[in-house]
C-alpha positions as CSV (number, residue, x, y, z in Angstrom):
1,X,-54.1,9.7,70.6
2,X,-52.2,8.7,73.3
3,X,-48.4,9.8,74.0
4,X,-46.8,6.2,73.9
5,X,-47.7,3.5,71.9
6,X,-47.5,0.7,74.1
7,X,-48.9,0.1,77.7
8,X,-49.0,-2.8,79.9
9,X,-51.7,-4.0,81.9
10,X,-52.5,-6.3,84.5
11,X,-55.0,-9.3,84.0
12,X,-56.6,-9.2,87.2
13,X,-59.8,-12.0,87.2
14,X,-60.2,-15.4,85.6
15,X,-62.1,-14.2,82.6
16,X,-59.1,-14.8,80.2
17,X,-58.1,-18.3,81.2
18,X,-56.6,-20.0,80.0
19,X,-55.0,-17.4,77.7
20,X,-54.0,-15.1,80.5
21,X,-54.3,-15.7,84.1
22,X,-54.7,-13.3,87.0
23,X,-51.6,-11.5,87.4
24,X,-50.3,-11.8,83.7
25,X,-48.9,-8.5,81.8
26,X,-50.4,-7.8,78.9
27,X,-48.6,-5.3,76.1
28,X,-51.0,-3.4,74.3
29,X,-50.3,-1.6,71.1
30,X,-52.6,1.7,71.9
31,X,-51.8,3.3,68.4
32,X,-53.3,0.1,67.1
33,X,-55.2,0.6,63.3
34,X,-57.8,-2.3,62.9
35,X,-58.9,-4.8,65.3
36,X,-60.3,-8.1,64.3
37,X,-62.4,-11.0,65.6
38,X,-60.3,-13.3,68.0
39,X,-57.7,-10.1,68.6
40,X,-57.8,-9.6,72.5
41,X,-58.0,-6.0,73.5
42,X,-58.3,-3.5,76.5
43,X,-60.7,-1.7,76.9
44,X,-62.6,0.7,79.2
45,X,-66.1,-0.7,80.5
46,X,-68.9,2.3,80.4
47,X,-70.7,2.1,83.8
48,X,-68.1,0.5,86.0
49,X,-65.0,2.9,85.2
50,X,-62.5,-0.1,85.0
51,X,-60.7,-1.4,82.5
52,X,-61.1,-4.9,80.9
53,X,-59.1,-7.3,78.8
54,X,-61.3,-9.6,76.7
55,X,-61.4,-11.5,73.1
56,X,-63.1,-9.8,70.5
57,X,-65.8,-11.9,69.2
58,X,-67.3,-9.7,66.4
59,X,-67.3,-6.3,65.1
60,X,-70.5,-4.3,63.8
61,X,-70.4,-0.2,62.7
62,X,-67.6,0.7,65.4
63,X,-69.3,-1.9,68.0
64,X,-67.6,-4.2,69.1
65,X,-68.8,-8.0,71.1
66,X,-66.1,-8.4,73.3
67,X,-65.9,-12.1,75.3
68,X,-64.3,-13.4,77.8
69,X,-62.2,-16.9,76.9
70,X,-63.4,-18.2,80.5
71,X,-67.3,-18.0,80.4
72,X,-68.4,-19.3,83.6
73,X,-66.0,-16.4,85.2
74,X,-66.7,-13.6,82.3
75,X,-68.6,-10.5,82.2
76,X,-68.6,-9.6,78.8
77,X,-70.6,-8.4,76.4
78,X,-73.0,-11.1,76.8
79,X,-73.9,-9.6,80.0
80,X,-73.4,-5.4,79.6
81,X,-73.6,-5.5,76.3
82,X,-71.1,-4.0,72.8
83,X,-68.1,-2.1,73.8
84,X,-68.1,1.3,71.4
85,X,-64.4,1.7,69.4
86,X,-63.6,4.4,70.9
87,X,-63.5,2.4,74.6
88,X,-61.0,0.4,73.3
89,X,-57.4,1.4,75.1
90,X,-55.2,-0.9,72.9
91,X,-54.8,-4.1,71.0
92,X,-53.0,-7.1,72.8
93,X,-49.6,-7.6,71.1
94,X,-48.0,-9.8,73.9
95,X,-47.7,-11.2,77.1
96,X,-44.9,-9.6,79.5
């Protein structure tokens, strides 16, 4: 578990728009419970070590599809694939 609930992280591509923009502040609840589809979360991608903030889209056995609200500027799970749970760094409570 991580020592502080909350973190804030930066939005830095278009894939969110127009939800979040480059250069928003997310707040992310990282001792979040249950995540559900249309929550936006952040999340660790597998191969590129970097950290991504997407919709989720669905939810299957601790698998999640994770989308971008931006598709022609997303890679998302419709291009690497489902996120496992346990990538997930925290659920999107607000923008700061």
């Amino acid at each position: 578990m991580a020592p502080f609930p909350i973190s804030i992280f930066m939005v830095r591509d278009h894939s969110m728009e127009p939800a979040l923009k480059p250069g928003d502040y997310v707040v992310a609840n990282r001792w979040f419970r249950r995540i559900s589809a249309g929550d936006i979360i952040v999340f660790k991608h597998q191969e590129k070590e970097m950290l991504l903030v997407k919709r989720v889209g669905s939810i299957d056995r601790g698998r999640v599809f994770a989308l971008g609200d931006n598709k022609e500027a997303s890679q998302d799970s419709r291009s690497f694939g489902e996120i496992k749970r346990e990538n997930i760094i925290g659920k999107v409570i607000g923008v700061a």
